[in-house]
C-alpha positions in Angstrom: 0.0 0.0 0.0 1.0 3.2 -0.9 1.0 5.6 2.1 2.1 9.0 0.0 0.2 11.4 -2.4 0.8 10.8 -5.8 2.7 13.5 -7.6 -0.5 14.7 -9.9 -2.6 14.8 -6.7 0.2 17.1 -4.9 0.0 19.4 -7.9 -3.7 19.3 -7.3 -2.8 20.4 -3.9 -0.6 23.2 -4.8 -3.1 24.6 -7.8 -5.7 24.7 -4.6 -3.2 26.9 -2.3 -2.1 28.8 -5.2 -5.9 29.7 -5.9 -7.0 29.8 -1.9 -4.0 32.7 -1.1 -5.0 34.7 -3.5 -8.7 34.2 -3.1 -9.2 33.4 0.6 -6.4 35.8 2.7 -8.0 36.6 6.0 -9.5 40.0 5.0 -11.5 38.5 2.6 -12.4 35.6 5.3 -13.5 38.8 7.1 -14.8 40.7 5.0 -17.5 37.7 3.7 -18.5 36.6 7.3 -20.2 40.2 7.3 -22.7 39.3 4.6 -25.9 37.6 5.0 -25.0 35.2 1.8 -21.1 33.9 3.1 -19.2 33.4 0.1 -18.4 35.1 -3.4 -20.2 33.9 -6.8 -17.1 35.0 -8.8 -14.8 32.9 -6.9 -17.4 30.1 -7.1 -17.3 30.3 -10.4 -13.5 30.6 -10.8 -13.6 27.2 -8.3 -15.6 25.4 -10.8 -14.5 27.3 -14.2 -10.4 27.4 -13.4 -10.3 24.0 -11.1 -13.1 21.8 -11.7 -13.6 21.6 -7.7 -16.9 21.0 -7.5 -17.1 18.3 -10.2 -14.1 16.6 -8.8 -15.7 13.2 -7.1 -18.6 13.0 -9.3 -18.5 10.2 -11.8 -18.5 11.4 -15.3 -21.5 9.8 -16.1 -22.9 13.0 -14.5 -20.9 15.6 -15.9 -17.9 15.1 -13.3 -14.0 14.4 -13.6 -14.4 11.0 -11.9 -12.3 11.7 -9.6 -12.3 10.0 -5.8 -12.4 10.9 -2.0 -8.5 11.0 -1.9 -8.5 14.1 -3.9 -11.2 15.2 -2.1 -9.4 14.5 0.9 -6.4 17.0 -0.3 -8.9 20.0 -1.2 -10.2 20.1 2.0 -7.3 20.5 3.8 -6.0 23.2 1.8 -9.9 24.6 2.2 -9.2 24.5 6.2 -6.4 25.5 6.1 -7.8 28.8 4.3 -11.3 29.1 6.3 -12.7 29.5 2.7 -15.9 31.0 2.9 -18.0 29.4 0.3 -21.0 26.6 -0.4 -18.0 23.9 -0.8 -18.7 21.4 1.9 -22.6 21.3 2.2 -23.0 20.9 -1.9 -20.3 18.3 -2.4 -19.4 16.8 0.9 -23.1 16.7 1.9 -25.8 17.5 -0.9 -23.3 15.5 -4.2 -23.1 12.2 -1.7 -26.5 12.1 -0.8 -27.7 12.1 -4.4 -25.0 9.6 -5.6 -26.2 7.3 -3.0 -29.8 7.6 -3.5 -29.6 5.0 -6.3 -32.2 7.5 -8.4 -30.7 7.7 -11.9 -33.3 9.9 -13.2 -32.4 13.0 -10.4 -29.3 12.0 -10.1 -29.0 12.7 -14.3 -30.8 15.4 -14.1 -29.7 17.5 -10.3 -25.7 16.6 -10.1 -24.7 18.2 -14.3 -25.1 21.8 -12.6 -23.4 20.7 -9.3 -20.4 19.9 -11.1 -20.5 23.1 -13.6 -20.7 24.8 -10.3 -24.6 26.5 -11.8 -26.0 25.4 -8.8 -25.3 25.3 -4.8 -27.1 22.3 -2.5 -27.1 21.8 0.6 -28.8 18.9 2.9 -31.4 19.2 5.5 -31.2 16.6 7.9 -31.2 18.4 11.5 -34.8 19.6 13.8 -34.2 21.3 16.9 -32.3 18.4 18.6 -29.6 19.5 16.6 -29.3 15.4 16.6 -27.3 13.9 13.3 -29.6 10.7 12.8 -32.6 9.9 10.7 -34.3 8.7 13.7 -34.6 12.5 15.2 -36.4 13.3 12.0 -40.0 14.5 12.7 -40.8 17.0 9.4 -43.6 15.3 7.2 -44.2 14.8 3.6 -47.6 13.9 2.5 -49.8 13.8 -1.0 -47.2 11.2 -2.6 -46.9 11.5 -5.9 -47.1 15.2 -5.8 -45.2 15.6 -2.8 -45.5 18.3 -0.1 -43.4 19.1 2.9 -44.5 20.6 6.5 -42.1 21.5 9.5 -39.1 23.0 9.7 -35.3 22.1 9.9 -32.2 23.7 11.3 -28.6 24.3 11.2 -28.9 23.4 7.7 -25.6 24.5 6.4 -25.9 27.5 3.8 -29.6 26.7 3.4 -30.2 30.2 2.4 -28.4 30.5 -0.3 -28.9 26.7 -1.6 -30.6 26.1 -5.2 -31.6 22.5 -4.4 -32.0 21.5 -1.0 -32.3 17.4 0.3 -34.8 17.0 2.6 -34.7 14.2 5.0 -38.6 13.8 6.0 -41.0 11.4 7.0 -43.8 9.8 5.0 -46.0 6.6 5.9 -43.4 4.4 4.5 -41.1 5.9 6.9 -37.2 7.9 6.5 -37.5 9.4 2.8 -35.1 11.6 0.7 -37.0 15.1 -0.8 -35.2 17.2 -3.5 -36.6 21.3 -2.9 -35.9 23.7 -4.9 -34.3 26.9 -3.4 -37.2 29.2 -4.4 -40.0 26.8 -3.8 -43.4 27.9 -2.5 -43.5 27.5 1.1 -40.3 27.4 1.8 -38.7 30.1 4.4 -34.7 30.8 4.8 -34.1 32.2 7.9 -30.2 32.8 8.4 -29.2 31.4 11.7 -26.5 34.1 13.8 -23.8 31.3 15.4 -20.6 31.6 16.6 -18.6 30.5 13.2 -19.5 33.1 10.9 -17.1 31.6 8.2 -20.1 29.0 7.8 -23.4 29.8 7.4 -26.2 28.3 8.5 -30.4 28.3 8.2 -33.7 27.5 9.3 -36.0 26.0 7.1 -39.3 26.5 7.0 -42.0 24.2 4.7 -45.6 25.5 4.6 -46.9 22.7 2.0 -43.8 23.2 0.1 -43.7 21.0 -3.1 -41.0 18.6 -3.0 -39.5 15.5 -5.6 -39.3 12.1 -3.9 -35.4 11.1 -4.2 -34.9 7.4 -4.6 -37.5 4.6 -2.9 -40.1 6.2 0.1 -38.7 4.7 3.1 -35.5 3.5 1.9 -33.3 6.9 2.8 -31.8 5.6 6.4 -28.7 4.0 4.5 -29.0 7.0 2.4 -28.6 9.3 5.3 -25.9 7.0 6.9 -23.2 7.0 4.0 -24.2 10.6 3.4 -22.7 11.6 7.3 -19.9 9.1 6.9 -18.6 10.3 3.7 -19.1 14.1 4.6 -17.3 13.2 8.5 -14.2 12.2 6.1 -14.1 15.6 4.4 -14.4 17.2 7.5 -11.8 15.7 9.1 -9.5 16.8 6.5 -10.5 19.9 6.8 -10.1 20.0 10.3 -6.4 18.8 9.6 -5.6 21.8 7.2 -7.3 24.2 10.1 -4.8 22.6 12.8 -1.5 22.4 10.8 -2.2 25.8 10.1 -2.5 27.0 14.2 0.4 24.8 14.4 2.0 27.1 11.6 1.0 29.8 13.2 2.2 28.9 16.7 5.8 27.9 15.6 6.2 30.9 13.7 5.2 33.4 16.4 7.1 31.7 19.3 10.2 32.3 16.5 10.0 35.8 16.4 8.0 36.9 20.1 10.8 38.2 22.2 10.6 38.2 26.0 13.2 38.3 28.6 15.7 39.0 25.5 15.2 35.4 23.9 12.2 34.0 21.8 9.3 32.7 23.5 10.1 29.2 21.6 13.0 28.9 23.4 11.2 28.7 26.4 10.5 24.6 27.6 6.5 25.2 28.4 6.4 26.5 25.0 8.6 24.1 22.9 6.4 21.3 25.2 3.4 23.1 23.7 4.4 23.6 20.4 6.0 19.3 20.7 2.7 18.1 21.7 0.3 20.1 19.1 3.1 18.6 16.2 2.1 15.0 18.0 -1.5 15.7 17.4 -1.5 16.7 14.2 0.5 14.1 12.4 -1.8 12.0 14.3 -5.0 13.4 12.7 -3.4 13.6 9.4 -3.2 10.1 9.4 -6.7 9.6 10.8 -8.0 11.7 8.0 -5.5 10.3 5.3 -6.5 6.9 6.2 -10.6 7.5 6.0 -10.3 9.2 2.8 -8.5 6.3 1.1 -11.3 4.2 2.8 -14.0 6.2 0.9 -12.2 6.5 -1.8 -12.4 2.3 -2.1 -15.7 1.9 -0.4 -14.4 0.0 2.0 -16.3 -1.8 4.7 -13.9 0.0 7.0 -15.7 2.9 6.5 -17.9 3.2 9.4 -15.3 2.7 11.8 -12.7 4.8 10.3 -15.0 8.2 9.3 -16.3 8.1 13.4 -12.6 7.4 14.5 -11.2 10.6 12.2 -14.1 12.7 13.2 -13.5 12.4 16.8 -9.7 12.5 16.8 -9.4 15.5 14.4 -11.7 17.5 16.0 -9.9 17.2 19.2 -6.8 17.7 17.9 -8.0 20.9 16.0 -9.7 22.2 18.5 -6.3 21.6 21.1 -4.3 23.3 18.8 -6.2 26.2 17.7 -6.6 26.7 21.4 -2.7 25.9 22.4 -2.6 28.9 19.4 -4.1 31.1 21.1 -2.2 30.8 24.4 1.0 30.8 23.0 0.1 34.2 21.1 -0.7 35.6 24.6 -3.3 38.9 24.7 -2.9 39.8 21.0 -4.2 36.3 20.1 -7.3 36.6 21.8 -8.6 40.1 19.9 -11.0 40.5 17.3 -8.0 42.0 14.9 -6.3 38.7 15.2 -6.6 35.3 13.0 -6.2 33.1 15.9 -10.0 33.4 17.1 -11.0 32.6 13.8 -9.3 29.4 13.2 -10.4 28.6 17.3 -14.3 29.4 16.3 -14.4 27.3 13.2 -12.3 24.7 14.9 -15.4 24.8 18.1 -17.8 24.7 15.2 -16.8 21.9 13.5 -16.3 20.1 16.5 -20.3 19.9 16.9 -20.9 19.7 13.3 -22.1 16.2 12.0 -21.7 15.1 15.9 -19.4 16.3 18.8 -16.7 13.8 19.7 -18.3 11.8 22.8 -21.2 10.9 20.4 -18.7 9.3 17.1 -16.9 7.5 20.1 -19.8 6.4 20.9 -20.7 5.1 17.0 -17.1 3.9 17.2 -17.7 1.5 20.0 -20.9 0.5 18.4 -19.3 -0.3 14.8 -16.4 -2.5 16.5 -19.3 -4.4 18.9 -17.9 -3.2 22.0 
């Protein structure tokens, strides 16, 4: 087994960071978490025109570059590691997955062509006011089959205000059943949601008899929903790796150049400790998320087990280090003016995102039969 990146998808890599630096510096990061809609359509546009990012992992049967999860693996880190502000993860981590899996041909033939030509944004509505990340919280209902109509609401959907298409997880009388919405549907209320990560946006949904398209079998969306979380845990994992080398980044390079008591800071034993221990962590999680995405890449049957293992693992460690950031930076690194707090609020909201750590151990334990 191969344990490196392959030298086409480390150019991949650096095309990404190329693109991100000049795109995704931390002004624009600011400036964009201070409008309601949380990205830029020219740079979406570029992402899909110049890169081919959002049609990266979808088969080319459906307008995609058949590409796999290990690529996707590698332009999620680099998107961490940039706090890109844009519809990336809940269309093709989230929205892309749960439309490949659905087995439909005829939506998936006729919704993932503009997904890939970057046309049009998704997003996937699964959560209710538990804020709980399982088809068995699900209490919205859809009625009227075959002309489908939606009523309740959903929330913390993930740029569900700016969506075009948005998956609905609802139930009917067959039970768990996938919905495909259209972004302007009759109905259908956006509400954007104020949280603590302004770098990703979130909604409530509101569906007032809202017309909706059934997505695959009624019923049959459980294992939809399943592979949909696992495969989109994977993506953030690597994301949460390129977050966390970059605090680590961050971290070494201020305790180079921080004089105090005439010597640098890094000089000091609590902080080269500090600095030792976040290195620990993040090689760690690299090879956490590394290993997950070349499991979803093959469909293995390690899948399960590997996305809830990365999930909880990476989030610590990004969370640990963008904290240990923050401390080593001293005062400065806890103002507004400062990048640290912004790589320590994504890295807290990503930590609950998909499922907080206790609860993927706890999926972990399950998957293994302990």
């Amino acid at each position: 087994m191969n344990f490196a990146f392959s030298e086409e998808q480390e150019e991949l890599r650096r095309a990404v960071r190329r693109f991100l630096q000049e795109k995704s510096p931390s002004s624009e990061v600011r400036r964009l978490m201070e409008t309601t809609e949380g990205y830029d359509p020219a740079v979406w546009d570029q992402m899909a025109g110049q890169l081919g990012l959002q049609a990266l992992a979808i088969p080319e049967t459906y307008g995609g570059a058949g590409f796999t999860h290990v690529e996707l693996t590698v332009v999620f880190e680099e998107m961490g590691a940039a706090l890109l502000c844009a519809p990336y993860f809940s269309t093709v981590a989230l929205a892309a997955n749960a439309l490949l899996w659905s087995g439909d041909e005829a939506v998936k033939k006729d919704l993932l062509p503009p997904i890939a030509e970057g046309r049009s944004k998704a997003t996937f509505a699964l959560t209710e006011d538990s804020g709980q990340w399982t088809s068995d919280a699900v209490t919205l209902q859809a009625s009227g089959g075959p002309q489908w109509r939606l009523d309740g609401h959903k929330m913390y959907v993930i740029d569900g205000h700016v969506a075009d298409v948005v998956l609905v997880v609802a139930r009917t009388g067959a039970g768990v059943s996938l919905f495909a919405v259209e972004g302007d549907a009759t109905g259908l209320v956006r509400t954007p949601l104020a949280t603590m990560d302004q770098t990703r946006k979130q909604a409530r949904l509101e569906f007032s008899s809202t017309p909706a398209r059934l997505v695959g079998e009624e019923g049959a969306a459980a294992p939809v929903v399943e592979r949909t979380l696992e495969l989109a845990a994977v993506a953030l994992a690597a994301e949460q790796v390129g977050g966390a080398q970059r605090c680590l980044d961050m971290a070494v390079e201020y305790a180079k150049t921080r004089i105090q008591f005439g010597r640098p800071i890094g000089s000091f034993q609590a902080i080269k400790h500090k600095c030792a221990d976040m290195l620990l962590e993040v090689e760690s999680a690299k090879s956490a998320a590394y290993y997950a995405g070349w499991a979803a890449a093959e469909d293995s049957d390690e899948l399960p087990v590997v996305a809830s293992l990365a999930k909880s693992y990476c989030s610590e460690a990004y969370f640990h280090a963008a904290a240990e950031n923050i401390q080593i930076h001293g005062g400065i690194g806890f103002t507004w003016e400062h990048d640290a707090h912004l790589y320590f609020k994504r890295a807290k909201s990503s930590e609950l995102l998909l499922g907080d750590p206790t609860y993927h151990r706890e999926l972990l334990a399950q998957r293994i039969g302990i």
